[in-house]
C-alpha positions in Angstrom: -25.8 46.7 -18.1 -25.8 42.9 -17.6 -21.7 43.3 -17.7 -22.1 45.4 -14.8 -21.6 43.3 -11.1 -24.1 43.2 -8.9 -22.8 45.9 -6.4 -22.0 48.7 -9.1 -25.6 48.2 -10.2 -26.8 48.8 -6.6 -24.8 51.6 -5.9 -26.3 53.3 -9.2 -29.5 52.3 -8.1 -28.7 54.2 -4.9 -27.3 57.0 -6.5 -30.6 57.3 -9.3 -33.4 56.7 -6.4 -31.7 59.6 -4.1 -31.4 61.8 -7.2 -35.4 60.8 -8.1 -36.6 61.4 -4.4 -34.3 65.2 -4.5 -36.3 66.1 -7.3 -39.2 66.4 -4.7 -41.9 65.3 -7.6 -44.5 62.9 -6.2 -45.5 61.1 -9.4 -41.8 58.8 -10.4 -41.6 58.3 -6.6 -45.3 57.0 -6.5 -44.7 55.3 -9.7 -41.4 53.3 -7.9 -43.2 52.9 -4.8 -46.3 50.8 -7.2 -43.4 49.0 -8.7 -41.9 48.0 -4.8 -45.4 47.1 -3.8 -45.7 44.3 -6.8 -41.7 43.0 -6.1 -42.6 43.1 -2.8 -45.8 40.7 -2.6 -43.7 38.4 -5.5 -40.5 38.0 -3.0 -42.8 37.5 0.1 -44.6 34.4 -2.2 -41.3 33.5 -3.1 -40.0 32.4 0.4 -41.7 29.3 1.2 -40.6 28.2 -1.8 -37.1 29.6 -1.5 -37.3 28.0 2.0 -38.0 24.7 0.4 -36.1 24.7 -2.2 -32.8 25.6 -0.2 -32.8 23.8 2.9 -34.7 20.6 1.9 -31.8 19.2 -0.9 -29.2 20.9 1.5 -29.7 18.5 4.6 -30.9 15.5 2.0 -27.7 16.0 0.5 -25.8 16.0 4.8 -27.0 12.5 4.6 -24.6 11.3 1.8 -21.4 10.9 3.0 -18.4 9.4 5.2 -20.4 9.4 8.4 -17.6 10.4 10.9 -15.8 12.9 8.9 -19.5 14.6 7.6 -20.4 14.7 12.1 -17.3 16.4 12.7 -17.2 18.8 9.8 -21.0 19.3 10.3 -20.3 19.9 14.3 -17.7 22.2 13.6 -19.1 24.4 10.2 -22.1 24.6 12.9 -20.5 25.6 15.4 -18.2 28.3 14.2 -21.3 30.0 12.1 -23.4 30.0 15.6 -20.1 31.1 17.2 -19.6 34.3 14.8 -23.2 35.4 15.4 -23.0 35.1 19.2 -20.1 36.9 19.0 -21.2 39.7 16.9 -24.1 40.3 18.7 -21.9 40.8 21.9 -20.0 43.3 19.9 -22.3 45.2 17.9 -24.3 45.7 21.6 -21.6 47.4 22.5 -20.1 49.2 19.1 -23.5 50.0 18.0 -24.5 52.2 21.1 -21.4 54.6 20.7 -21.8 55.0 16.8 -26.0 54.8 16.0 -28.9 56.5 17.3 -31.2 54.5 18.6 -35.0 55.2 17.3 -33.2 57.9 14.9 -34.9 56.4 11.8 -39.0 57.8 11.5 -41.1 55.2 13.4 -43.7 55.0 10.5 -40.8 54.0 7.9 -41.8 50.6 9.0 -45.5 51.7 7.3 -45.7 52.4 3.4 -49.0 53.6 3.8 -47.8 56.5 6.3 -44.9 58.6 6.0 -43.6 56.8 2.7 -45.5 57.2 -0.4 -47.9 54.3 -1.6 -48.2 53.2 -4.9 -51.1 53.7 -7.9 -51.9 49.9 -7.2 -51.2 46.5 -5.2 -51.7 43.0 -5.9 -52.3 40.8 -3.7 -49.7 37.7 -3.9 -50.4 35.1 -0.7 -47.9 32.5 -0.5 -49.1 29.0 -1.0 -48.1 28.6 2.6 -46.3 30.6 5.9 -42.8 30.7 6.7 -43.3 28.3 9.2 -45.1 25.4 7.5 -42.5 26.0 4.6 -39.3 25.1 7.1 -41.0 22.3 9.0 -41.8 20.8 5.1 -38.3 21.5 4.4 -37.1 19.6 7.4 -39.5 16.4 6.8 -38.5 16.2 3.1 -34.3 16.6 3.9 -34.4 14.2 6.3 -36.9 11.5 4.2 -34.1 12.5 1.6 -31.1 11.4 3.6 -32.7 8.5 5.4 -34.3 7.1 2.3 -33.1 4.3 -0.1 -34.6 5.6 -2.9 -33.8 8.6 -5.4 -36.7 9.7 -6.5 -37.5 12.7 -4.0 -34.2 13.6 -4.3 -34.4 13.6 -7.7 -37.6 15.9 -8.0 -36.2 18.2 -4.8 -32.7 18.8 -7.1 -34.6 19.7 -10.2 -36.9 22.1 -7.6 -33.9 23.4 -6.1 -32.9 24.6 -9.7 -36.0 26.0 -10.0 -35.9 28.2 -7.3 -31.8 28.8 -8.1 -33.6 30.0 -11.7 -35.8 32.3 -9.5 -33.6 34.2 -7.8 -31.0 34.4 -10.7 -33.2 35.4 -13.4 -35.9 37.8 -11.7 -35.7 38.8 -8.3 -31.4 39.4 -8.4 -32.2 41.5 -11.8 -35.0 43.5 -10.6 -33.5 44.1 -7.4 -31.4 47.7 -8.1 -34.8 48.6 -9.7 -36.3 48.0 -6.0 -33.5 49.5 -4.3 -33.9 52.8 -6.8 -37.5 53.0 -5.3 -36.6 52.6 -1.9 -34.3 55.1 -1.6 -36.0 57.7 -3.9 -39.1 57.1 -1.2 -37.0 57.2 1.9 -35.4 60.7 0.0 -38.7 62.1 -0.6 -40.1 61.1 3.0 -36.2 63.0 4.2 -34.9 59.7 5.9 -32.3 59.1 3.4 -29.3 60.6 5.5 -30.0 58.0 8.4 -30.1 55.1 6.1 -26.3 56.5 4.5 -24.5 57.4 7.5 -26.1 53.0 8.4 -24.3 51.9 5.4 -20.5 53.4 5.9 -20.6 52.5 9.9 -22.6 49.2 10.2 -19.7 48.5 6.8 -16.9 49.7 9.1 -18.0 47.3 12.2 -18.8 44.6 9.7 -15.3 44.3 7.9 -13.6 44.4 11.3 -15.4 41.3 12.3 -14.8 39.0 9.2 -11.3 39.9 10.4 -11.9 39.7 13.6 -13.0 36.0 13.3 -10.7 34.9 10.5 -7.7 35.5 13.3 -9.9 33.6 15.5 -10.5 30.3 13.4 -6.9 29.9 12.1 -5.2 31.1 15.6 -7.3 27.9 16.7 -6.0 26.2 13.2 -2.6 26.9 13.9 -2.6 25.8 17.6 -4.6 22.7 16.8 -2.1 21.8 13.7 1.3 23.0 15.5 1.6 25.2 12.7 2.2 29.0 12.0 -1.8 31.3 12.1 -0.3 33.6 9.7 1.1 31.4 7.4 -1.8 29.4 7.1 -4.1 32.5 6.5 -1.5 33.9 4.2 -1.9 31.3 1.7 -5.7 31.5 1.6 -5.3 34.7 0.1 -6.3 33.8 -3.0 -9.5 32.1 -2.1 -10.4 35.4 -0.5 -9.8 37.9 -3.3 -11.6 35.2 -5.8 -14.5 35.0 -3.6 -14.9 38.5 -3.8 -15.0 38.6 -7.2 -17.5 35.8 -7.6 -19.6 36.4 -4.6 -20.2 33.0 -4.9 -18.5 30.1 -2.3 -19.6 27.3 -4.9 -17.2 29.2 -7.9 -14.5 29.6 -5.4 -14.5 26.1 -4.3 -11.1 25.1 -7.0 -9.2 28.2 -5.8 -9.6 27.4 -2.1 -9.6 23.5 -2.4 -6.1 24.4 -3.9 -4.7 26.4 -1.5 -5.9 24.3 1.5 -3.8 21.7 0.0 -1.3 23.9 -0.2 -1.2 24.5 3.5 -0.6 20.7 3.8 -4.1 19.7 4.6 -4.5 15.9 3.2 -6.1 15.6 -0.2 -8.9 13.5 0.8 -10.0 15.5 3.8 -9.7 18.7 1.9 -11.9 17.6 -1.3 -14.5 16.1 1.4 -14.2 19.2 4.0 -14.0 22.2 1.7 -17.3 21.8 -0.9 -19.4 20.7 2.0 -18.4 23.9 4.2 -19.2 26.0 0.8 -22.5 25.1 1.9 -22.6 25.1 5.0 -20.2 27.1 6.5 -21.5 30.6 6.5 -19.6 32.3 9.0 -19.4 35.3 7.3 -22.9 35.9 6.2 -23.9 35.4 9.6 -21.9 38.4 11.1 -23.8 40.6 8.1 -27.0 39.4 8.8 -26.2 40.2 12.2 -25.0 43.5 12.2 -27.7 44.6 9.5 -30.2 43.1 11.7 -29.1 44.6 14.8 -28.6 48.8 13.2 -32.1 48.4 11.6 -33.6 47.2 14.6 -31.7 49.6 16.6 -32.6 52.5 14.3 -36.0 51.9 14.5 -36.2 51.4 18.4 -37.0 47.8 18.3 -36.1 45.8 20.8 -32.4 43.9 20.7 -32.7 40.9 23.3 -30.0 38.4 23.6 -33.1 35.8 23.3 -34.0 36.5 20.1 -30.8 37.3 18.1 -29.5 34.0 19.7 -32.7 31.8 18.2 -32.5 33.8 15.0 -28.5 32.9 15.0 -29.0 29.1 15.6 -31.7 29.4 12.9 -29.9 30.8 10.5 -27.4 28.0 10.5 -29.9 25.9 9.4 -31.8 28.2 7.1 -28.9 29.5 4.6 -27.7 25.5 4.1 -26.5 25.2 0.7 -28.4 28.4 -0.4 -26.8 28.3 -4.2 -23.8 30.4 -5.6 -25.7 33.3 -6.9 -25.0 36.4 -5.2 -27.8 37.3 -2.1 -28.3 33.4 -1.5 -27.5 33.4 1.9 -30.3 36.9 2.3 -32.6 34.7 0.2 -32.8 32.0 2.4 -33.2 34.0 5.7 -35.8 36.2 4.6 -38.5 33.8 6.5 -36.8 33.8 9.6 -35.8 37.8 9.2 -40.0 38.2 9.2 -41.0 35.7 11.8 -38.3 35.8 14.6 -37.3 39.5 13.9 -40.9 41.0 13.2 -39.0 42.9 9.9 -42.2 44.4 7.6 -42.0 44.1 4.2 -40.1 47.7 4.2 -37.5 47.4 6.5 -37.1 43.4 4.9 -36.1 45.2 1.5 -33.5 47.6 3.5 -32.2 44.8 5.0 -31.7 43.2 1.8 -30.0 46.5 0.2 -27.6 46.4 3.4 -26.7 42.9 2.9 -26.2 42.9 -1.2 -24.0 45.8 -0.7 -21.5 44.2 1.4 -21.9 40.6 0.3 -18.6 39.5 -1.6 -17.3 40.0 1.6 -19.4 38.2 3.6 -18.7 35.9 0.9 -15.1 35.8 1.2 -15.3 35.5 4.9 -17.1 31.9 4.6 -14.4 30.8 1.9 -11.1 31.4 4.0 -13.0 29.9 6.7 -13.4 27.2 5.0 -9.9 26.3 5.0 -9.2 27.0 8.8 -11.9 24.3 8.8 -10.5 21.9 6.9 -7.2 22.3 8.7 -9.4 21.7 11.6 -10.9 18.4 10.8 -7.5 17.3 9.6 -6.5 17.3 13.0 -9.7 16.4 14.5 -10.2 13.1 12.4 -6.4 11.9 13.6 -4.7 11.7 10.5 -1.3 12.1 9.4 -0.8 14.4 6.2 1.0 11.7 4.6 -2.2 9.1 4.0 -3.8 8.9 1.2 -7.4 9.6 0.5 -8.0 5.8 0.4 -6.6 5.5 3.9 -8.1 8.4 5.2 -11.9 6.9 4.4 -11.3 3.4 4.8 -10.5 3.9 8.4 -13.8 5.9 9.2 
């Protein structure tokens, strides 16, 4: 099994839990759902410290660099994650009414204790502290990072960082199909499977049509801003894309697409500054799943979908997934807290929305990696330099 990627596993988990929850026998579904309970507290003590641990060394680490060139790469990795939300909320509010039912999933799915089954036993798991406190701490100790002469805090917030990087690699990302199984053999048993399917193959549909969508976008803007041809330019990130998919990590993909960004005749310097940076902070992609999963669940379950909210929970989330590590789910990880507190998401509907996003996420993925390039093509421009100077020349005259 651990030769198995992360999305065939979840797909058999899928596959199992339906098959367990057909079977109509109340004891391996109650036995699942005691299991969910237990992962369930664990991940929900896990996010203050997943909080922490992501965005803390990821804006210490913002303050260590060419100062010009880190604004405007910052400024526009920013703004074309925020931008890709915004739009996709306009979109899905529109798409979204012609293809889901709204309030068509069973109100009480967002309550284990009603029409799914409970478990033989919970434990109780409080986090050391709420979502809240955990981002404001997060923000204090990235900025004392970045501001700070010292290394020591950075030191002990890198070794943390691993720490939490350890978490998610080694227990919650393997005994995640396990959770999934159990959701799906409950939802099965309670008869709400079909909705949740028929959520998967549209919201994918909508989803895969917007990374496109706003790939177009980014190096149409690219290719205007450069003189040069959109298509070309996207062409030769090709390769990033299809390796991103395979790695569902932007961190692993980072020599593929620092090569082909040079190959599209960005300058060397500015593409090995621009392109690791936007691995981290550049999640374009992600944000148009989170989105769009966001959006049908909410939608499903008849909650409200306000332009207010999904636009804090966008600008958020541009904060939130910084440098969340390249493990697959990082990006879900790290916007768990915000998915809770600015969504209102129980702990139910949080581990759907978790299923949603795994399922899709080498895509999301791949999304943020040719982006990434477009970007750096961007900045190119932006910082006024002429493809033929050297790295030296490029930083010496920030």
């Amino acid at each position: 099994m651990k030769k198995i990627g992360l999305l065939p596993k979840l797909i058999l988990a899928i596959i199992i839990g339906i098959g367990i929850g057909k079977l109509g026998m109340e004891v391996p579904v109650r036995a699942l759902a005691t299991f969910n309970g237990i992962f369930g507290n664990f991940l929900k003590f896990s996010i203050p410290l997943i909080i922490i641990g992501f965005v803390a060394p990821g804006i210490g680490d913002l303050g260590i660099g060419a100062g010009k060139l880190l604004g405007i790469t910052t400024g526009i990795a920013y703004l074309s994650t925020v931008a890709a939300g915004t739009f996709t909320y306009f979109v899905n509010t529109h798409v979204f009414k012609l293809i889901l039912k709204t309030g068509s999933m069973v109100a009480d799915a967002t309550n284990p204790e009603h029409s799914l089954l409970p478990g033989y036993l919970t434990i109780s798991m409080p986090p050391i502290m709420d979502v809240m406190t955990a981002l404001l701490m997060a923000f204090l100790l990235g900025t004392g990072i970045a501001v700070a002469k010292g290394t020591a805090i950075k030191d002990v917030m890198g070794e943390f960082q691993g720490i939490v990087e350890g978490l998610i690699r080694n227990i919650i990302i393997p005994f995640l199909p396990l959770h999934i199984a159990g959701i799906f053999a409950n939802m099965t048993y309670a008869g709400q499977v079909a909705t949740i399917l028929a959520v998967f193959s549209k919201v994918f549909a909508v989803i895969i049509c917007l990374h496109f969508t706003v790939l177009a976008i980014l190096y149409i803007i690219a290719g205007i801003m450069s003189g040069a041809n959109p298509v070309k330019l996207a062409k030769t990130m090709i390769p990033a894309y299809f390796t991103a998919i395979g790695t569902q990590s932007s961190a692993a993909a980072i020599p593929v697409t620092l090569n082909q960004t040079k190959e599209n005749g960005v300058n060397t310097g500015i593409a090995e500054f621009v392109v690791p940076l936007c691995s981290t902070i550049h999640l374009s992609g992600s944000t148009i799943t989170l989105v769009s999963c966001s959006m049908a669940i909410m939608m499903l379950n008849g909650m409200s979908v306000t332009f207010g909210t999904m636009f804090g929970f966008i600008m958020m989330l541009g904060v939130t997934m910084v440098a969340a590590p390249g493990v697959p789910g990082g990006a879900v990880m790290a916007a768990l807290g915000i998915i809770e507190t600015m969504l209102g998401f129980p702990p139910t509907l949080t581990s759907l929305m978790i299923a949603l996003y795994l399922a899709q996420d080498s895509f999301g993925t791949a999304c943020n990696v040719t982006g990434d390039g477009a970007i750096a093509i961007m900045v190119n421009r932006v910082a006024g330099f002429k493809l033929e100077k050297n790295a030296k020349e490029i930083f010496d005259n920030i």
